[in-house]
Each structure stands twice: as structure tokens, then as C-alpha cells.
C-alpha positions, 0 to 999 in steps of 0.5 A: 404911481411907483410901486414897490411890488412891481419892481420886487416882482421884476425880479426872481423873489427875495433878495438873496445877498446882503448887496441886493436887500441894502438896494431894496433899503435904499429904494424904500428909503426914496420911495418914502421920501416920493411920498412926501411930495405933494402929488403922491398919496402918503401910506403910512399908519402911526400908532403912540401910545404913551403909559405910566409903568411901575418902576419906569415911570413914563414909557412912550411907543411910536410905530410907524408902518409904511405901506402899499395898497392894492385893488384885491384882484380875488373873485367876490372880494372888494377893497384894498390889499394893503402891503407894509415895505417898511415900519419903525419902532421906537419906545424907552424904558426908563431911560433907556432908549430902543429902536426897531426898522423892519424892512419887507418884500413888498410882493411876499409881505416876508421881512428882508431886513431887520435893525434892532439898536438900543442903549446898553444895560449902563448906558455907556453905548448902542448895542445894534444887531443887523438882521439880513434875510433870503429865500433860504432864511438868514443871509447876514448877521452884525452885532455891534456891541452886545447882540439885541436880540436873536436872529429868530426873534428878530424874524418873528418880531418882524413877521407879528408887527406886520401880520397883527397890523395888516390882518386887521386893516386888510379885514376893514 
């Protein structure tokens, strides 16, 4: 089976260059898609959760992590690693509309890439905040009408998703 960690291994760590984390986007992308053929097991955990919230009325999330799994190679331990490579967010509030994608090194587990997009305050345009990561931390930044969020709650949001999701089905 392809794995995202072999190739990410292949190489000197993180990306360190806008160029490289796009190409690490786009073998995601087509690795989720292999995924979707019959003969390759799809990793992929979603969680919805739908509430009624005062003042906003009906409020639905839907995460969606993909993931590799791994044989856990430590001495006395048994099971499955798993390691996420990508996860998308949705959820509205009120009528407003918000996504997250949140692309990781699939060897590290450290986010790479962030996307953040929702509706402005009146409606009237996307406000979308790009987010690219390397070793030394932020490489790139583009805002695109009103900025989402910062870039180190962007990098924290990124790194909780993955550690609250992933701590708990690592300890199963």
C-alpha cells in the first residue's frame, strides 16, 4: 500500500518552501482519492455533531480526519500507530458558513498546512487565511479578505485536533 510517511521519510524532514508543502497537498489529495478504490482500505474517522445553540439556532460540525496506520514498532507494545495526513472542518453559526483543512507530515504528525475560509460578519465575501509551515515554523501567509485567524492559533488549532483525536485512538 502507498504510504504517505515512506515518502515523507524519503526526504530531509519538513517542507521548507511553499512549492514543496503544495506538492505534499496534492499527494494527499490523490492518496485520499487511491483510497476510495476498492482495493485500498479507506482511514478515515468522521465525527457530526449537531445542537441547537441559543441565538443561533441549529449549529452542525463535521470533522473528517484521514489517517495512516502503523504496526507500533516499540518493545512490549501491540496494535496500531495511527497518524493523521489530513482533516477537514466544517461547521455554521447561524447562517454563516466556516471551513478548516488542515494538512500534516505524516512522519511528525506537525501541521504543514492550514486553510481557514468562512463567511465575513455581512455576508457579503469569503474572508480565507492560507497558513504554510517548515521546520523553522511559518513559511507563508495569504489573507484574503479580512484575516481568519492568527497564524499561532491557526498552528495550535491544527496541533489540538490532531493530538485530542489521535491521543485517544492511539490509547485503544
Amino acid at each position: 500500500m502507498l504510504s504517505l510517511a515512506a515518502a515523507a521519510s524519503a526526504q530531509d524532514g519538513l517542507p521548507s518552501t511553499v512549492k514543496e508543502v503544495r506538492q505534499k497537498y496534492a499527494e494527499a489529495q490523490q492518496f485520499i482519492a487511491l483510497m476510495d478504490q476498492e482495493e485500498h482500505i479507506r482511514s478515515q474517522v468522521t465525527l457530526t455533531l449537531k445542537r441547537n445553540v441559543p441565538a443561533i439556532g441549529i449549529q452542525k460540525e463535521t470533522v473528517t480526519c484521514f489517517f495512516e496506520n502503523f504496526e507500533n514498532d516499540k518493545e512490549g507494545e501491540y496494535g496500531f500507530i495511527y497518524r493523521p495526513f489530513f482533516m477537514t472542518v466544517k461547521f455554521n453559526a447561524a447562517v454563516r458558513q466556516f471551513y478548516r483543512e488542515f494538512l500534516y507530515d505524516a512522519a511528525s504528525g506537525k501541521p504543514i498546512f492550514v486553510f481557514l475560509q468562512q463567511d465575513s460578519i455581512d455576508g457579503s465575501q469569503k474572508d480565507e487565511t492560507r497558513y504554510y509551515f517548515g521546520p523553522s515554523g511559518l513559511i507563508s501567509e495569504i489573507v484574503k479578505g479580512e484575516r481568519v485567524m492568527s497564524q499561532q492559533e491557526a498552528y495550535d488549532l491544527a496541533t489540538s485536533l490532531c493530538s485530542t483525536l489521535f491521543n485517544d485512538m492511539n490509547s485503544l
